[in-house]
C-alpha positions as CSV (number, residue, x, y, z in Angstrom):
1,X,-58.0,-30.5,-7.9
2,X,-60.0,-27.6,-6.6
3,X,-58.9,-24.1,-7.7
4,X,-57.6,-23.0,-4.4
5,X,-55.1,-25.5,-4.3
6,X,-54.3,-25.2,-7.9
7,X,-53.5,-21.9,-7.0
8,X,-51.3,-22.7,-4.0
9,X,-49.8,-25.1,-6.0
10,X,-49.0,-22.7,-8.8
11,X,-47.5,-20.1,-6.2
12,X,-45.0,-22.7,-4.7
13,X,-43.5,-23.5,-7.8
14,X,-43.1,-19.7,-9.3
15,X,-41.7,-18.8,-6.2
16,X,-39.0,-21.6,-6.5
17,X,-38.4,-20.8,-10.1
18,X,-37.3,-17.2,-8.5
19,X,-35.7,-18.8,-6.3
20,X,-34.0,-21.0,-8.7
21,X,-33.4,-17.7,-11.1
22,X,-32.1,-15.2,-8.4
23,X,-29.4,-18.3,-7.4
24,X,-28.2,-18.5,-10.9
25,X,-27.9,-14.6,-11.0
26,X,-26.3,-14.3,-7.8
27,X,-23.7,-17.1,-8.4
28,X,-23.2,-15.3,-12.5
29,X,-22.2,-12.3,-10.2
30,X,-18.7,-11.2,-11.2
31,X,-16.0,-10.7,-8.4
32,X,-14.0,-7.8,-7.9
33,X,-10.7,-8.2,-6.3
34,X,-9.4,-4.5,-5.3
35,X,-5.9,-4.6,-6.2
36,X,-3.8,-1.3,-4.2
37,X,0.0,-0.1,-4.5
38,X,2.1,3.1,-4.3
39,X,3.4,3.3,-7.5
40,X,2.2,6.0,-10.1
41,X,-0.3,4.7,-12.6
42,X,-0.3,4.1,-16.1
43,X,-1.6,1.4,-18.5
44,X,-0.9,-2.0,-19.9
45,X,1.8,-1.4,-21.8
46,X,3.3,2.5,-20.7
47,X,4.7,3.5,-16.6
48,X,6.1,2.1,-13.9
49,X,5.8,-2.1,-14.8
50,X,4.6,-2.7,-11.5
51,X,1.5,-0.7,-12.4
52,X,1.5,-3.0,-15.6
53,X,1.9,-6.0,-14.0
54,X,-1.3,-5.2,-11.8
55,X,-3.0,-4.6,-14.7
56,X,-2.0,-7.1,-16.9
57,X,-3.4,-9.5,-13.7
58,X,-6.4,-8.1,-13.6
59,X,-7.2,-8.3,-17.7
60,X,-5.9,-11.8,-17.5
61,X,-7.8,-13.5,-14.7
62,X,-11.1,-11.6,-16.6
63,X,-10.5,-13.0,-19.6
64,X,-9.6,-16.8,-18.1
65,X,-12.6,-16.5,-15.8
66,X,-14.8,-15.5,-18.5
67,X,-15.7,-12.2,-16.9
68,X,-16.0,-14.1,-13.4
69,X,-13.5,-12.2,-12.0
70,X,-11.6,-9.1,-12.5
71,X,-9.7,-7.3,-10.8
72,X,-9.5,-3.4,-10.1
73,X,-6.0,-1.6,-9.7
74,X,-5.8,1.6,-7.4
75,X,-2.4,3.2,-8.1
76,X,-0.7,5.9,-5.9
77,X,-2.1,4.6,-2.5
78,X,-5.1,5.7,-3.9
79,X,-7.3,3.4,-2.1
80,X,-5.3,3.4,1.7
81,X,-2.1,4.4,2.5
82,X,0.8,2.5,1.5
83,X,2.1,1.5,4.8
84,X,-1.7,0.1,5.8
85,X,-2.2,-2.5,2.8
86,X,-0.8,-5.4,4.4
87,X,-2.6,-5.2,7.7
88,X,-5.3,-5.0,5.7
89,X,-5.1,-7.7,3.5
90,X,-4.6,-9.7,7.0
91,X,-7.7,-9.0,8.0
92,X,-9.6,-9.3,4.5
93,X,-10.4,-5.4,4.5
94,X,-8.5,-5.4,1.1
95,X,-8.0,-7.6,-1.3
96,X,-4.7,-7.6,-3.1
97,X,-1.8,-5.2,-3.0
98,X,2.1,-4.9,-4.7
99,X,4.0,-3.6,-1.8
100,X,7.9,-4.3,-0.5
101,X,7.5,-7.4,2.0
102,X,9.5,-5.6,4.5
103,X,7.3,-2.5,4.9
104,X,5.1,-5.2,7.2
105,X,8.4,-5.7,9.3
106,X,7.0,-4.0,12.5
107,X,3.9,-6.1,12.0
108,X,6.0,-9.7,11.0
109,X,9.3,-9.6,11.9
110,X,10.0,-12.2,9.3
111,X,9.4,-10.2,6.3
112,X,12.3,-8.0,6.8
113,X,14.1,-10.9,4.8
114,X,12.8,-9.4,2.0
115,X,15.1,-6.5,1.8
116,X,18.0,-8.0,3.9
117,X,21.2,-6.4,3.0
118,X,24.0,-8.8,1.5
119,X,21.7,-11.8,1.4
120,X,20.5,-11.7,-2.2
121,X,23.4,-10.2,-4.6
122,X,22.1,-11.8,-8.3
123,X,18.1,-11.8,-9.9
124,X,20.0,-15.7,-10.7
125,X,19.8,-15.7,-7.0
126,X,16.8,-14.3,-6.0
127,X,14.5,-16.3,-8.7
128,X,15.5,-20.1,-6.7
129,X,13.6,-18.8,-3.6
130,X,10.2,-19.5,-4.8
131,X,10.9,-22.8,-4.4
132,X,13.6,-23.1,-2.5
133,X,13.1,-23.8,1.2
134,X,13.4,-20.0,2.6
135,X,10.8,-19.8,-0.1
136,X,8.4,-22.0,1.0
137,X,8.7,-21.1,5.0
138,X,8.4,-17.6,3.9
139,X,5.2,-18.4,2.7
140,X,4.4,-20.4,5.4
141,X,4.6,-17.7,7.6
142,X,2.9,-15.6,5.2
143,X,0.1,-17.7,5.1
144,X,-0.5,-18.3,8.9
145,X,-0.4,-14.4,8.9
146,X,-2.9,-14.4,6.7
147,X,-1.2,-13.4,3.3
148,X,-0.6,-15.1,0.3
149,X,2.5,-14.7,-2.5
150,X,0.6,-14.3,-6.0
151,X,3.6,-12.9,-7.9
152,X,7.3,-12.9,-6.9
153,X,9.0,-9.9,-7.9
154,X,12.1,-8.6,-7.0
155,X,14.0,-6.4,-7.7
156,X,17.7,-4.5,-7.3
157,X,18.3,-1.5,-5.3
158,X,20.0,1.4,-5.8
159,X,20.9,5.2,-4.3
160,X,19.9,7.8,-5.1
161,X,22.0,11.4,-4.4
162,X,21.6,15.1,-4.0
163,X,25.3,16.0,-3.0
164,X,28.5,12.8,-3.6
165,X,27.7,9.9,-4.3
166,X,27.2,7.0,-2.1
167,X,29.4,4.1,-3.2
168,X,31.5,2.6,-0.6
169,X,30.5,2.2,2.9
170,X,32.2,5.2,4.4
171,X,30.6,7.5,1.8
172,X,27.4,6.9,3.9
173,X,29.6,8.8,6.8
174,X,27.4,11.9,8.3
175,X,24.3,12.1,5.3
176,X,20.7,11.6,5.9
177,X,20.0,8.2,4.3
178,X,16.5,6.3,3.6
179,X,17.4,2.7,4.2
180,X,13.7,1.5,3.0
181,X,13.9,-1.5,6.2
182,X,15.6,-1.8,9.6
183,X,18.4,-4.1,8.4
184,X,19.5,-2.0,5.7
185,X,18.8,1.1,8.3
186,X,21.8,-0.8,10.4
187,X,23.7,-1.6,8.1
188,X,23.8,2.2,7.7
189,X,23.9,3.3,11.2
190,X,27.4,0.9,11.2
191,X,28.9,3.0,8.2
192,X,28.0,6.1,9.6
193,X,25.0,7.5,8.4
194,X,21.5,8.8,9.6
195,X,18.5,7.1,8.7
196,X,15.2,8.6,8.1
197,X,12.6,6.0,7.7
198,X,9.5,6.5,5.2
199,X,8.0,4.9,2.3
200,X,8.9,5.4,-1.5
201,X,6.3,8.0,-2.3
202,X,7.6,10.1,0.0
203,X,11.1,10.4,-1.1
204,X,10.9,13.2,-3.7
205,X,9.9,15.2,-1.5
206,X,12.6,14.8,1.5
207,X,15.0,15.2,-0.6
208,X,13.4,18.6,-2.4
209,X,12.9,20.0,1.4
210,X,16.8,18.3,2.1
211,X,15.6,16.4,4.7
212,X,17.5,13.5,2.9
213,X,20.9,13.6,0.9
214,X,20.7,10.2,0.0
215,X,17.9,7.5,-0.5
216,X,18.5,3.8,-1.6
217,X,15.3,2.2,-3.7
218,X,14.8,-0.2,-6.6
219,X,15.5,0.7,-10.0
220,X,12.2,1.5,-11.2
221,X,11.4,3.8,-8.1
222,X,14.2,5.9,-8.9
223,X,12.9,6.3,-12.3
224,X,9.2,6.7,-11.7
225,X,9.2,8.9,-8.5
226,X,11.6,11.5,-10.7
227,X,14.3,11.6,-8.0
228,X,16.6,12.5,-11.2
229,X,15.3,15.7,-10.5
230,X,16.6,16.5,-7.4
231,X,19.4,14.1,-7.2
232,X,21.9,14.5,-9.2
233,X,24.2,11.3,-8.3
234,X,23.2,7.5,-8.3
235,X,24.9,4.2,-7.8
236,X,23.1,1.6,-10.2
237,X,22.4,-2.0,-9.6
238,X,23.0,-2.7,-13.2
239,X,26.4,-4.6,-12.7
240,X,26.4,-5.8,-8.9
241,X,24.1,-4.9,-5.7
242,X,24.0,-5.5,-2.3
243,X,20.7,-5.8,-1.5
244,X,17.8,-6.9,-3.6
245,X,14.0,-5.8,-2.4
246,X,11.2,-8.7,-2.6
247,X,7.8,-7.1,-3.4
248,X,5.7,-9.3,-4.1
249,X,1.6,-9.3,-5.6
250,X,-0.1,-10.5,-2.5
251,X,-3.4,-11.8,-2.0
252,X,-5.9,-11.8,1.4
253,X,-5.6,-15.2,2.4
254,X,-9.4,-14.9,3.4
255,X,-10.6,-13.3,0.3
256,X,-8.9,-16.2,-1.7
257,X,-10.3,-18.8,0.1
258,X,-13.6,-17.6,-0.5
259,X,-13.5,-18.0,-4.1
260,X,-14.2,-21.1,-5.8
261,X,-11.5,-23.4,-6.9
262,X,-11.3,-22.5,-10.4
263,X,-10.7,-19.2,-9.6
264,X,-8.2,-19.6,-7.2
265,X,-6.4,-21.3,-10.0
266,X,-6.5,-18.4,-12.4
267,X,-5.0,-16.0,-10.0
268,X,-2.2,-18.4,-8.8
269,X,-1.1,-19.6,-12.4
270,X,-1.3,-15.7,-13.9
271,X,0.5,-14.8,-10.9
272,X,2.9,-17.2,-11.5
273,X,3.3,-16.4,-15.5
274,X,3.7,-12.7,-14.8
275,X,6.8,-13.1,-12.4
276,X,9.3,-14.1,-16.2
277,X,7.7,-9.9,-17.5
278,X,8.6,-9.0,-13.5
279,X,12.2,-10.4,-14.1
280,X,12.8,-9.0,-17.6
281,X,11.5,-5.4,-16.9
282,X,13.1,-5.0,-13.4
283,X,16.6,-5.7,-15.4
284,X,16.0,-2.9,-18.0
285,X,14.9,-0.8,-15.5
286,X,18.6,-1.5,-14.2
287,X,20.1,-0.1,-17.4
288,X,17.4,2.8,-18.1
289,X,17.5,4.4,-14.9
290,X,21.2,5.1,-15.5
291,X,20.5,6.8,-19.0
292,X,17.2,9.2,-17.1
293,X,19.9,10.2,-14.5
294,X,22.7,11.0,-17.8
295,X,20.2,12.6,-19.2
296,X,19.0,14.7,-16.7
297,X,22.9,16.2,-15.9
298,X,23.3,13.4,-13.1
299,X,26.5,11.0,-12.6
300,X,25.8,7.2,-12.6
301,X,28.1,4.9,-10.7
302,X,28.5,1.4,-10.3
303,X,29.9,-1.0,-7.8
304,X,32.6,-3.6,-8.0
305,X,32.5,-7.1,-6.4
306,X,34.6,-6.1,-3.9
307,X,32.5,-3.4,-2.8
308,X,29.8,-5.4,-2.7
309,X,31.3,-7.6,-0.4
310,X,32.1,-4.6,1.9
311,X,29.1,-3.8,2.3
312,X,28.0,-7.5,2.7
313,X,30.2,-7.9,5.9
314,X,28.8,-5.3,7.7
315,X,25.2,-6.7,6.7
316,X,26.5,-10.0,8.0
317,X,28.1,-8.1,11.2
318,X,24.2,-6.2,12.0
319,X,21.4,-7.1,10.5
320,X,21.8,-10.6,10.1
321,X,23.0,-11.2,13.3
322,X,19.9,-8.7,14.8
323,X,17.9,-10.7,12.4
324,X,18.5,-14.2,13.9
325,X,18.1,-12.8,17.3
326,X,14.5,-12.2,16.9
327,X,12.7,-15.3,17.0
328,X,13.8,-19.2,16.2
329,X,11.3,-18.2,12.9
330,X,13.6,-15.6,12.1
331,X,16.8,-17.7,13.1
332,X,15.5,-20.3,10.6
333,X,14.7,-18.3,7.8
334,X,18.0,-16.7,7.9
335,X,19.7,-20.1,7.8
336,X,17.6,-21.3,4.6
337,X,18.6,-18.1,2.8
338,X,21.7,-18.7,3.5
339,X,21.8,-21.8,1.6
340,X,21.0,-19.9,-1.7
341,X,24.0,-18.0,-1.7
């Protein structure tokens, strides 16, 4: 063999050897899922446990994946505004985000089940929807939307005060009210009240300015957006609630598909064992919120099983029935949720 072609020969194989290297490094190349919501941050074991959660994901699929993947949590809408995330997980532009299902309403009709008044009245209740059939078309539609459920959380609602107290229906009568979703926005309209419309974040400061008197959010909203400081008056869901909020860890249906199976695994099976510390915290955060509003000079009320079911038939009287009327998708969800009760 002549030295030229030695030489040829010895250039074809180093450059397949990079090659060969640069595949290995590329494939070794750890993935990053972004990971948004609106809550304030914290760590892994202090703040709002939706923050937690997130962050408990990520240091869980990193430590299964063998530094593979990991995931990186933006808290406060840090990374895009809240009301943007699940467009954009839709179109793979982010990754993953915790956000109420229902804030996509406008965008999916369908995910206003997620905080439909009346229709959800026990965490007993709420956990058999994973796999019960409203579970599984939910995610169904989800998925042809191009979102996937990770983590089901859910959680109870309350209201939150600055003047009386909202407890029965016609205490709603004549106050500026954040409903958080169109059907519990009717269900409002029905007893009475006016409904501003705006995200979580943004409550503190309606209700400092008095563009609100009264907002209705989960437990752990009311506790980590500080509303104890300029409400003074709050209706727990500690005992009984009427409506019960679904917001779920979500994942771009296109972003998890490009992953390799292994991985895909990780995420769904952390997802799934973080929904028992979901459960647990959103029922202390039940009893604590009542002790911050004490504690603070505010009143804390709870409501009976027959107030419940007030409120329950006017649900059943608007937004189920405006629900239904939608779309046969809508129509058919309501009827599997149905079943649950």
């Amino acid at each position: 063999m002549n030295i030229a072609r030695r030489r040829i020969l010895q250039s074809l194989v180093a450059a397949s050897m990079l090659l060969l290297v640069g595949g290995v490094a590329c494939a070794a190349e750890a993935v990053t899922l972004k990971i948004s919501h609106q809550f304030p941050g914290g760590t892994l074991t202090q703040g709002d446990f939706r923050d937690r959660l997130t962050r408990r994901f990520a240091a869980e699929i990193e430590k299964r994946s063998g530094g593979a993947l990991k995931g990186s949590v933006y808290a406060g809408s840090s990374l895009m505004k809240t009301n943007a995330q699940f467009s954009a997980m839709r179109k793979g532009a982010l990754d993953m985000s915790l956000v109420p299902l229902s804030y996509a309403g406008g965008e999916v009709p369908e995910t206003n089940i997620g905080l439909m008044p009346g229709l959800v009245t026990s965490y007993e209740q709420a956990a058999t929807w994973k796999n019960a059939e409203v579970g599984k078309a939910l995610s169904a539609v989800l998925a042809e939307k191009g979102v996937m459920i990770v983590s089901w959380i859910w959680q109870a609602g309350g209201v939150a005060s600055r003047g009386k107290p909202v407890i029965e229906p016609e205490d709603a009568k004549g106050m500026k009210v954040r409903g958080g979703s169109r059907e519990v926005d009717m269900v409002l309209k029905a007893a009475g009240a006016a409904v501003l419309t705006l995200p979580s974040n943004e409550i503190y400061a309606a209700m400092q300015t008095g563009a609100l008197d009264a907002a209705m959010t989960s437990s752990t909203s009311l506790i980590s957006f500080r509303l104890e400081e300029v409400a003074k008056q709050l209706t727990t869901g500690r005992a009984n609630a009427y409506w019960f909020m679904l917001e779920p860890l979500m994942i771009s249906k296109s972003v998890f598909e490009q992953l390799p199976k292994a991985q895909q695994e990780i995420i769904m099976s952390v997802g799934a064992e973080l929904e028992k510390f979901a459960y647990e915290q959103a029922k202390l955060d039940d009893q604590a919120v009542a002790a911050v509003y004490e504690k603070a000079g505010g009143h804390a009320h709870d409501l009976s099983a027959a107030t419940v079911k007030k409120w329950q038939a006017i649900a059943r009287d608007t937004a189920w029935k405006d629900f239904a009327a939608k779309n046969e998708s809508c129509a058919h969800l309501l009827k599997l949720a149905e079943k649950t009760l």
